[in-house]
C-alpha positions as CSV (number, residue, x, y, z in Angstrom):
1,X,232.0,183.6,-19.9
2,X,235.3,183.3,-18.0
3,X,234.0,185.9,-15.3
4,X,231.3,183.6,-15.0
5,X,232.6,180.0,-14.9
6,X,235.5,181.5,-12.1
7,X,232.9,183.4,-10.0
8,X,230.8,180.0,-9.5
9,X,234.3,178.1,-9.5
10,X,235.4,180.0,-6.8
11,X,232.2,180.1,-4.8
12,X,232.0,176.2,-5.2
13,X,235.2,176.0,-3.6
14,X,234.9,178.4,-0.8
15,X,231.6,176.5,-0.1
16,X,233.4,173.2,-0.1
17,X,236.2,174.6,2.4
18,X,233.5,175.8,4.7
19,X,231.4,172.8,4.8
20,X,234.9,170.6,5.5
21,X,235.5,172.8,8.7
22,X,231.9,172.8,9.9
23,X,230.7,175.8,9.1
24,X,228.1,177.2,7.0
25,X,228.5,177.0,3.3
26,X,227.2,180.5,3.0
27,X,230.6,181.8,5.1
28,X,232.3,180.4,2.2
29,X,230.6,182.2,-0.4
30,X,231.0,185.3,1.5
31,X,234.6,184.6,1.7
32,X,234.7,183.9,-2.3
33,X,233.1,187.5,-3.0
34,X,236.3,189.2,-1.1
35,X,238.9,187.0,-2.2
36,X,237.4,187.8,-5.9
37,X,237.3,190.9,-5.3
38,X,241.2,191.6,-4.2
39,X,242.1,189.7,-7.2
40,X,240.8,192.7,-9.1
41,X,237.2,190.6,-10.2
42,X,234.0,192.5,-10.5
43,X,230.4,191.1,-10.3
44,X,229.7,189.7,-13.9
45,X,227.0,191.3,-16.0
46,X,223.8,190.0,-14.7
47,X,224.8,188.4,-11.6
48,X,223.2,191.3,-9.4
49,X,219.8,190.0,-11.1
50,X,220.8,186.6,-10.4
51,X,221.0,187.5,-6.5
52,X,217.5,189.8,-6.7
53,X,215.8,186.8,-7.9
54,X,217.2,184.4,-5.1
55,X,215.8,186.9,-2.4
56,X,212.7,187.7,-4.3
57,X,212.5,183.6,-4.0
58,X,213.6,183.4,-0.7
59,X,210.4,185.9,0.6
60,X,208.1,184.0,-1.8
61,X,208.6,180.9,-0.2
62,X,208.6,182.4,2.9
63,X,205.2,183.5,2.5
64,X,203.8,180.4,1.2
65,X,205.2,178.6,4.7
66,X,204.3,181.5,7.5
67,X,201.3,181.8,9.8
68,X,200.4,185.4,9.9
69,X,198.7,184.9,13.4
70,X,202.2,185.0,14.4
71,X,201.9,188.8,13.8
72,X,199.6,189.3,16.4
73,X,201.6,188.0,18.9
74,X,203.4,190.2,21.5
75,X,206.2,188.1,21.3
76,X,206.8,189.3,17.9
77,X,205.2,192.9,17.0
78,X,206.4,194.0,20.7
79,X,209.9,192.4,20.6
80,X,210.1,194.1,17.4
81,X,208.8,197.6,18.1
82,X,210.8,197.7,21.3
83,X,214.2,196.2,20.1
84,X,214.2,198.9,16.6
85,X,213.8,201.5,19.2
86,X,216.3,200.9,21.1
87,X,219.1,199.5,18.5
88,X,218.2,203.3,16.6
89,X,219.5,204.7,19.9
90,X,222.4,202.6,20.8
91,X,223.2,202.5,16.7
92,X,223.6,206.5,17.1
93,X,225.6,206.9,20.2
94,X,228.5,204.6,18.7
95,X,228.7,205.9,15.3
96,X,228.6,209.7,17.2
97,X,231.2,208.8,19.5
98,X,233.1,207.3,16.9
99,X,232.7,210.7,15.3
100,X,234.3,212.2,18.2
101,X,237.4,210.5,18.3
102,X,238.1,210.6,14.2
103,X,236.9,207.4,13.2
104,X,234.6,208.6,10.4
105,X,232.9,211.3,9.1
106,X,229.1,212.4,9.6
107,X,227.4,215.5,8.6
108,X,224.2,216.5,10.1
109,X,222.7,215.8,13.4
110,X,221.2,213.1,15.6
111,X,218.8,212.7,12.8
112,X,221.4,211.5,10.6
113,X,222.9,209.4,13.2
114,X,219.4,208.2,14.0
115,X,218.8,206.9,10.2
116,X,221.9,204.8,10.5
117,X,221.3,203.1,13.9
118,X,217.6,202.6,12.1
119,X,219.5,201.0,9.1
120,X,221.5,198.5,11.1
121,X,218.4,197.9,13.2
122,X,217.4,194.9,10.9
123,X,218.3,191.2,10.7
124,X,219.0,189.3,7.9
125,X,216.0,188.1,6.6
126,X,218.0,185.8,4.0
127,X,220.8,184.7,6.4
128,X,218.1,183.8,9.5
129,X,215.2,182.0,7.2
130,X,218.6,180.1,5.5
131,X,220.0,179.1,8.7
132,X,216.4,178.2,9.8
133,X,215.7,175.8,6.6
134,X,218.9,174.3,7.1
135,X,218.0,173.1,10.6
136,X,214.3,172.5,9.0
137,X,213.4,175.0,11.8
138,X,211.4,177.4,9.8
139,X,208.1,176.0,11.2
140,X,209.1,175.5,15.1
141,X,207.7,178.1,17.3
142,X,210.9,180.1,17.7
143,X,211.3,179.9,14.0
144,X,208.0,181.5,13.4
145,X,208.9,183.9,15.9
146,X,211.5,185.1,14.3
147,X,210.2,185.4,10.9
148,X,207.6,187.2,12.1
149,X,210.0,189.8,13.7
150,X,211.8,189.7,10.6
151,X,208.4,190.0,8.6
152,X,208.1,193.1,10.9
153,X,211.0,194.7,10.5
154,X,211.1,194.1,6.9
155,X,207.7,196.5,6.5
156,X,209.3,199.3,8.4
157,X,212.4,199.2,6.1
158,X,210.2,199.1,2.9
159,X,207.9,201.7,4.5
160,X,211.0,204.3,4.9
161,X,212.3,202.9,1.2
162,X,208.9,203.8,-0.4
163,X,208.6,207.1,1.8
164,X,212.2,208.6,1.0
165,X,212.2,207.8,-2.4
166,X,212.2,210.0,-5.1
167,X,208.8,209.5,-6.3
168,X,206.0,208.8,-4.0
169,X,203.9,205.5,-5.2
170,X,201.7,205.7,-7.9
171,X,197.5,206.2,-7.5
172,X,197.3,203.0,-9.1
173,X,198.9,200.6,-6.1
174,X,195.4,200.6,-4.6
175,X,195.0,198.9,-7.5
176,X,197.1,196.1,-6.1
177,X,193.8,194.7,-4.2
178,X,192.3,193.3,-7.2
179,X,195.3,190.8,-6.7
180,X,192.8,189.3,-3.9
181,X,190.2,188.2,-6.3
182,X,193.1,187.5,-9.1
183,X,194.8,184.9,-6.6
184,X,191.8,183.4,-6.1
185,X,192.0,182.5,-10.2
186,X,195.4,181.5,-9.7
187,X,194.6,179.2,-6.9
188,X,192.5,177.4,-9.4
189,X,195.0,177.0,-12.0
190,X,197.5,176.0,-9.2
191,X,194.9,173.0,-8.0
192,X,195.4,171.9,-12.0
193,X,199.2,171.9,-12.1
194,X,201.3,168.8,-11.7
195,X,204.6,168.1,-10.3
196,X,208.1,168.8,-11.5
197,X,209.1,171.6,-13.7
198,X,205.6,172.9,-13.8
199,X,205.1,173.5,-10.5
200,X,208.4,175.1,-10.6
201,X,208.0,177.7,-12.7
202,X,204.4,178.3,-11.8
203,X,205.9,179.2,-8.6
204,X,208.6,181.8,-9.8
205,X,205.8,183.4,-12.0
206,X,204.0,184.1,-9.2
207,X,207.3,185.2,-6.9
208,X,208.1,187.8,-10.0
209,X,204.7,188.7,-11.8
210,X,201.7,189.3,-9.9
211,X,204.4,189.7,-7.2
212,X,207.7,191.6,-7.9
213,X,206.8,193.0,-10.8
214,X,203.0,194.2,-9.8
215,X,204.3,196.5,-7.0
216,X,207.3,197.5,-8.5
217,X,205.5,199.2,-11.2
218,X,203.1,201.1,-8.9
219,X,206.4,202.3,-7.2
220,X,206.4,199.8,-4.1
221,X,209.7,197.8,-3.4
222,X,209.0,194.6,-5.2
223,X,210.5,192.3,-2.3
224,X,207.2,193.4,-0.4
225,X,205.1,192.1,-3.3
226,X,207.0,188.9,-3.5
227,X,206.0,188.3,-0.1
228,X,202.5,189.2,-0.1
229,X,201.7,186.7,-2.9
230,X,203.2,183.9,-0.8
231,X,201.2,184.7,2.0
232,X,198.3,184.9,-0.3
233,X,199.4,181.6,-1.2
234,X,200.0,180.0,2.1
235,X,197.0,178.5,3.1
236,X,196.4,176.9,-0.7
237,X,197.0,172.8,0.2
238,X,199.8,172.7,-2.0
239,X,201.6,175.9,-0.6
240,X,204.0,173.6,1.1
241,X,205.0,171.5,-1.9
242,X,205.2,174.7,-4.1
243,X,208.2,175.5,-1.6
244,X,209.5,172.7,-1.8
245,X,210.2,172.2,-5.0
246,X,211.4,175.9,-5.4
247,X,213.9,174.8,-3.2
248,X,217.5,174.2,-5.0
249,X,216.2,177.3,-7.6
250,X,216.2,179.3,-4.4
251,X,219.5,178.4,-3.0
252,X,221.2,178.5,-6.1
253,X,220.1,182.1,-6.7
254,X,221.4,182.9,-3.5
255,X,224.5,181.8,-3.8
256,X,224.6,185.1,-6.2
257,X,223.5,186.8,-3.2
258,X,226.3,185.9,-0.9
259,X,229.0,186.4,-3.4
260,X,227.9,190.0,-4.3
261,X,227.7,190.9,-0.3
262,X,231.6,190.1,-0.7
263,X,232.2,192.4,-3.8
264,X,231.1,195.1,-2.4
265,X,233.2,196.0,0.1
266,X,236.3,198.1,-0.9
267,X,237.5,199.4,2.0
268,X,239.9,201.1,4.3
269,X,241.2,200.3,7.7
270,X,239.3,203.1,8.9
271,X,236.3,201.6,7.3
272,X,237.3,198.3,8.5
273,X,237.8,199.5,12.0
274,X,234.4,200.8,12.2
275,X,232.6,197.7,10.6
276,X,234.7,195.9,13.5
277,X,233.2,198.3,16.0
278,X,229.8,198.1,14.9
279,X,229.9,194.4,15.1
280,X,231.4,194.2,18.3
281,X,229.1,196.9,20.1
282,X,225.6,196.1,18.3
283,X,225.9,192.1,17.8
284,X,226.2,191.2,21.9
285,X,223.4,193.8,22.2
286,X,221.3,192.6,20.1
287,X,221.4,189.1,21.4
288,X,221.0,190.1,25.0
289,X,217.9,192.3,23.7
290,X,215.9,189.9,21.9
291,X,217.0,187.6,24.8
292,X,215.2,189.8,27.3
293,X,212.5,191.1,25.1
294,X,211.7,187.4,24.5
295,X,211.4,186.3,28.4
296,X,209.6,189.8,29.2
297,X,206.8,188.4,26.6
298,X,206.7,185.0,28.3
299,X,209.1,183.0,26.1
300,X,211.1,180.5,27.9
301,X,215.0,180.5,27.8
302,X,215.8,178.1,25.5
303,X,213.3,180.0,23.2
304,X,214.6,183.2,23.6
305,X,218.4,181.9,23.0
306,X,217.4,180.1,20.0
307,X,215.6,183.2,18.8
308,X,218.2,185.4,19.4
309,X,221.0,183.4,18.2
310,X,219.3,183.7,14.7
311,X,218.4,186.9,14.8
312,X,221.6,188.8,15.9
313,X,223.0,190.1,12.5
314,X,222.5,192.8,9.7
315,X,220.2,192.6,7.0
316,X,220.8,193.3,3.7
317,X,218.3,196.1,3.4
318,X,220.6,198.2,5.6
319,X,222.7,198.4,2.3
320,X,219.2,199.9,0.3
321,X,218.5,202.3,3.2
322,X,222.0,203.8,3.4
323,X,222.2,203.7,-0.2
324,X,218.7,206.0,-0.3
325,X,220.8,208.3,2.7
326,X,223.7,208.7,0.8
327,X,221.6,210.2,-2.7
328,X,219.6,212.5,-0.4
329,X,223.2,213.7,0.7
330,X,222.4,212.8,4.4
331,X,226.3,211.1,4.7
332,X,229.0,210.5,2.0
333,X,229.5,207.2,0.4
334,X,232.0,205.4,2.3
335,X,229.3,204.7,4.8
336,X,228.0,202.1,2.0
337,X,231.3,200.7,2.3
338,X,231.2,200.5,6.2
339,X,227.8,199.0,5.9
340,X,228.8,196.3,3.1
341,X,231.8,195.2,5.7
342,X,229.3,195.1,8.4
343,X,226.5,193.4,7.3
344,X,229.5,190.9,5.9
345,X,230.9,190.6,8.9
346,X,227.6,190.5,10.9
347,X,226.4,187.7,8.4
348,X,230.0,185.7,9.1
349,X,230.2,185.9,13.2
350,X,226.2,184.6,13.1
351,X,226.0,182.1,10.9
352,X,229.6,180.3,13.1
353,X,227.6,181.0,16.1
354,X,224.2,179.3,15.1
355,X,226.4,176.3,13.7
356,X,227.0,176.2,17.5
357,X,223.7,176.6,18.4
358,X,222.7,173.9,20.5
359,X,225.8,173.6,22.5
360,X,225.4,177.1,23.5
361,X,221.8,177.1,24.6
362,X,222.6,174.1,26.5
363,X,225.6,175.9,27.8
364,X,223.3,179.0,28.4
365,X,220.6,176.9,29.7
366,X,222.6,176.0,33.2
367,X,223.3,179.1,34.4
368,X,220.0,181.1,33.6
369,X,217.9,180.8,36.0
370,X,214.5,178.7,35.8
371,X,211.3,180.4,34.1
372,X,208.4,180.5,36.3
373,X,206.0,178.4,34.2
374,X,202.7,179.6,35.0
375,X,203.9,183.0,33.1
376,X,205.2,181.3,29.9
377,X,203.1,181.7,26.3
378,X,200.9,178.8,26.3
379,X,202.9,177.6,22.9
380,X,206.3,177.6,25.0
381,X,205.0,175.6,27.9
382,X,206.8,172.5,28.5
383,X,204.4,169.1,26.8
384,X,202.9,165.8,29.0
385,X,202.9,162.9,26.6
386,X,200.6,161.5,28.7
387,X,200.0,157.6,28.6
388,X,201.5,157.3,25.4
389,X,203.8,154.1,25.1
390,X,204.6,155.0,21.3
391,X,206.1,158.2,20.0
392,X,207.6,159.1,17.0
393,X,209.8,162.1,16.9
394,X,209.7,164.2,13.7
395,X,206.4,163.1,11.1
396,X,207.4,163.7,7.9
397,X,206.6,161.3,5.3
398,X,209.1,158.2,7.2
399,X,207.2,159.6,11.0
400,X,203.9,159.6,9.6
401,X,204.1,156.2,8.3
402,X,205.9,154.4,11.0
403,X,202.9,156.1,13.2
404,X,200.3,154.7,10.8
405,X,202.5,150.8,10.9
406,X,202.3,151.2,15.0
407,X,198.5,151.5,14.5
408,X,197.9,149.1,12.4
409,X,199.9,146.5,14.2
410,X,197.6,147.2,17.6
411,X,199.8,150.4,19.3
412,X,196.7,152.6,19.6
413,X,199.0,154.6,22.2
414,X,201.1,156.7,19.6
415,X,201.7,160.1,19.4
416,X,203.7,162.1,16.9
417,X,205.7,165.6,17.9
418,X,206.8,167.9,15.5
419,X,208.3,171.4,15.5
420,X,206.6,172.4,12.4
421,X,203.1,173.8,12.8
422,X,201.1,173.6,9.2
423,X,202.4,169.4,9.3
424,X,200.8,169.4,12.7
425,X,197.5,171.0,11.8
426,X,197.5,168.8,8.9
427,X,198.1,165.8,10.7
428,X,195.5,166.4,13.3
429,X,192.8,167.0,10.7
430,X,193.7,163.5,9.5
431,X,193.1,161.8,12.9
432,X,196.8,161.9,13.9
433,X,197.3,162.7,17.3
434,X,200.1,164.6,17.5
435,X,201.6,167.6,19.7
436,X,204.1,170.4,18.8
437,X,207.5,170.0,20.8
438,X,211.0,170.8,20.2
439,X,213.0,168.1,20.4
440,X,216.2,169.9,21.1
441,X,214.6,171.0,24.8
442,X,215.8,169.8,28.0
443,X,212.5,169.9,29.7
444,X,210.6,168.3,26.7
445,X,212.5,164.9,27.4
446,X,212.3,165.1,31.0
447,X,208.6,165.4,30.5
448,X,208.9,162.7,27.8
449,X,211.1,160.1,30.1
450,X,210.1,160.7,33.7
451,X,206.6,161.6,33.5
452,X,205.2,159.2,30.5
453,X,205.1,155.6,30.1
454,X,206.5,155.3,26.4
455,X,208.6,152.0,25.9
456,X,209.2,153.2,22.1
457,X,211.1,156.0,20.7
458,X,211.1,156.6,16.8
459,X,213.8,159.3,16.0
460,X,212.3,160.2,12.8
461,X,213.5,164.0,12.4
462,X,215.1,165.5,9.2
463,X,218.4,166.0,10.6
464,X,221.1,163.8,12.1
465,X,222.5,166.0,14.4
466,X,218.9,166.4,15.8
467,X,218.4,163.0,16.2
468,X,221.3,162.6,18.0
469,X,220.7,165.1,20.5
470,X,217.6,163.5,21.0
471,X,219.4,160.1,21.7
472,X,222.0,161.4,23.7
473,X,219.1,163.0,26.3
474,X,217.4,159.3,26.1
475,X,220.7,158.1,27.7
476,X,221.2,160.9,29.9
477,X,217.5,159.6,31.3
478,X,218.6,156.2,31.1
479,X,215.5,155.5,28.9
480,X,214.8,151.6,29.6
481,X,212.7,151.3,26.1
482,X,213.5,150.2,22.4
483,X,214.9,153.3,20.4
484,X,214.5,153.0,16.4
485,X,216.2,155.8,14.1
486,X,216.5,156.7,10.4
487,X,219.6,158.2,8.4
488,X,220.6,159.3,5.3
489,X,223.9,157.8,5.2
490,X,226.2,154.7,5.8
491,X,228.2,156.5,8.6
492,X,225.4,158.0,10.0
493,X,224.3,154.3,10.4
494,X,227.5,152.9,12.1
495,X,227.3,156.0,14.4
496,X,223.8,155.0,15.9
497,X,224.5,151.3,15.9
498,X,227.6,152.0,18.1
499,X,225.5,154.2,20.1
500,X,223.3,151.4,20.9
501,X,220.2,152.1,18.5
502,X,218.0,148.8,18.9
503,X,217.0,149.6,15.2
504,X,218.3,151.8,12.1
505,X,216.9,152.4,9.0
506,X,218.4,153.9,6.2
507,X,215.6,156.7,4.4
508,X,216.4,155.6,1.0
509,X,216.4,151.7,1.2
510,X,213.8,151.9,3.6
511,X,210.3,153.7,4.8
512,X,208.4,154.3,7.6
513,X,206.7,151.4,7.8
514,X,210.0,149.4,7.9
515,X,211.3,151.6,11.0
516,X,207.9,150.6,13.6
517,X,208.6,146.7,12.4
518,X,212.3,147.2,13.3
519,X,211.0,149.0,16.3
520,X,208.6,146.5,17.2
521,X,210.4,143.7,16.2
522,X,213.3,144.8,18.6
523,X,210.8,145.5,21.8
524,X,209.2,142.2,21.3
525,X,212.7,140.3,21.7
């Protein structure tokens, strides 16, 4: 019990250092599993099953939340294709010339060198779709993007898991599409489940039965099955609140996951050195790849930046694929040491650069040059709020109903934008009218401000620091109109009021309903 209570101690306060300096929690826990491990501590029995679950969660809940038309995109299945290809080469030439020179040690040929450029070809699936849900991104059209690459890349890397393992699968995993008619029984039972802890565990049966546990017995990686049964799930009506409320179970779990990345690593300076040289050859490539595989398939700069920014990192199941190298006796061990240390690293350097992420694309965004607009992906083209004179920015539950008070008090010139595209389809099927936009582009508000003829802005998006971009581009347009905002906290409040927010509302004393009176109220003066 001791192991236990100064593991989660130790991660707690890690996580609490990190968030004081502005940085991602999950650098902290990192940083708890080394320090824990040069004190001599090992990973507790059963915390490596406590990490499994949080990623088997993780993928679960991604499934339940993606749009596998993003798939079919170009954007995505060519980016990806494209990008593995080339990583695989680049991945080889560095760890063969640092072969050359003495760094380390590999046996074989280019083959070998081959399979470890193709294990550090992946991203993070758990670092980018955490980094995503913190910036409640996950739905925006470079989120989906990116999951869908991720999505991608995480097939391949089962594929080549499933193929090089010791046992092929079993006859019986075409037996695995009776789980179509089975979900459909499940879907049922889900339609009679309440709230609360119900639809909890409901939700991590399905992530480790019929999921994890299904294709793991017919010899498939069970992270594959975990997301298949969220995507089977995804287009239930309650597939978003099932996510939700697996929420804090998920992070929790992956706390675990963090930690153990940390106690992995025991390592040499040789091993260190080449971790180091890894990250600093593949990391700026990959980012300038997905950069310009992004605006060869029509994506606009902002777009690609943002996508890139997430995605430039290891994944985790670079570990599993050098791990399956090293018992074929393709390279020795210490090359799951290297890897540990540079999927550690990988994980550290992106998650400080995507707390940065909008000051660098905007930083980015004035020196690239401009996109030509008739060759941008419809999705990524910049939006005309037309005649609207109302709109509300971010409809969750406090934007959709200070949309619905606007049209009941006689505003029947409202729009909504969101970045999330199930809450917009869901939306529109209600009557809403409402457009998907990204709030955090330059071009959006310029669109917004100089083209429209809104007098009312509602800042309604989950996030502060989104929000106060989007006030800050409002005064950069010297937007004449009444601005109303909601926060979370007291200080958050102050901040806006300073700013000179007409109205603020705080989310938990308040709703939407009280923001449009505010807001009209104020515009009415």
């Amino acid at each position: 019990m001791a192991d236990i209570v100064i593991t989660i101690a130790a991660a707690l306060a890690f996580g609490i250092l990190a968030h004081e300096i502005r940085i991602p929690p999950l650098v902290g826990f990192l940083a708890a599993g080394f320090c824990l491990h040069l004190f001599g501590f090992t990973a507790f029995a059963g915390l490596q099953e406590f990490s499994d679950l949080g990623v088997v969660l993780l993928l679960f809940t991604i499934g339940l939340k993606f749009d596998l038309r993003s798939l079919l995109q170009p954007e995505a299945h060519g980016t990806a294709l494209l990008h593995m290809v080339t990583v695989v080469l680049l991945g080889a030439g560095t760890i063969g010339f640092a072969t050359v020179i003495g760094v380390v040690s590999v046996g074989g040929g280019f083959g070998t060198l081959a399979l470890l450029g193709f294990a550090l070809s992946f991203s993070s699936t758990v670092l980018v779709v955490k980094v995503l849900e913190d910036r409640s991104d996950d739905g925006s059209y470079y989120g989906q993007i990116a999951i869908a690459i991720l999505v991608l890349q995480d097939l391949a890397a089962v594929a080549f898991i499933t193929i090089a393992g010791e046992e092929p699968p079993s006859p019986w995993a075409l037996a695995l599409l009776l789980l179509i008619p089975a979900v459909w029984v499940l879907r049922r039972i889900l339609d009679r489940i309440g709230r609360g802890e119900l639809l909890v565990l409901f939700g991590v049966v399905m992530a480790l039965g019929p999921g994890y546990v299904a294709f793991e017995s017919v010899g498939i990686h069970g992270d594959l099955g975990a997301l298949v049964l969220g995507l089977l799930f995804s287009t239930h009506p309650r597939a978003v609140e099932m996510s939700k409320s697996l929420f804090s179970v998920k992070e929790l779990f992956l706390v675990g996951f963090f930690v153990v990345i940390g106690l992995q690593a025991v390592p040499t300076w040789s091993d260190l050195f080449m971790a180091f040289l890894l990250c600093a050859v593949l990391l700026p490539f990959n980012f300038v790849s997905f950069f310009l595989m992004g605006r060869l398939f029509g994506l606009r700069n902002r777009t690609s930046v943002r996508t890139s920014l997430a995605l430039s990192n290891f994944s985790e199941f670079a570990l599993i694929v050098v791990a399956v190298g090293i018992d074929s006796g393709l390279f020795d061990g210490d090359w799951l040491t290297i890897t540990a240390l540079a999927v550690a690293l990988g994980m550290i350097i992106s998650s400080l650069a995507n707390a940065y992420s909008l000051q660098i694309v905007a930083k980015l965004d004035e020196v690239l040059p401009d996109e030509n607009e008739a060759r941008l992906r419809r999705n990524d083209r910049p939006l005309d709020t037309g005649a609207a004179e109302v709109v509300v920015l971010g409809m969750g539950r406090i934007g959709r109903g200070a949309y619905e008070r606007f049209v009941e008090r006689g505003d029947s010139d409202v729009i909504g934008i969101d970045n999330d595209h199930l809450v917009i389809e869901a939306l529109r099927e209600d009557g809403f009218t409402v457009l998907e936009g990204d709030a955090t582009d330059h071009e959006f508000w310029h669109r917004l401000v100089v083209g429209g003829t809104a007098h009312t802005v509602v800042l309604a998006m989950a996030l502060h620091d989104s929000n106060t971009f989007a006030l800050e581009q409002l005064r950069i347009a010297d937007f004449p109109g009444t601005i109303a905002a909601v926060v979370q906290r007291p200080d958050q409040a102050d901040h806006f009021v300073k700013a000179g927010v007409h109205a603020v509302i705080n989310i938990y004393s308040g709703s939407g309903a009280a923001v449009a009176d505010a807001a009209i109220d104020c515009h009415g003066r």
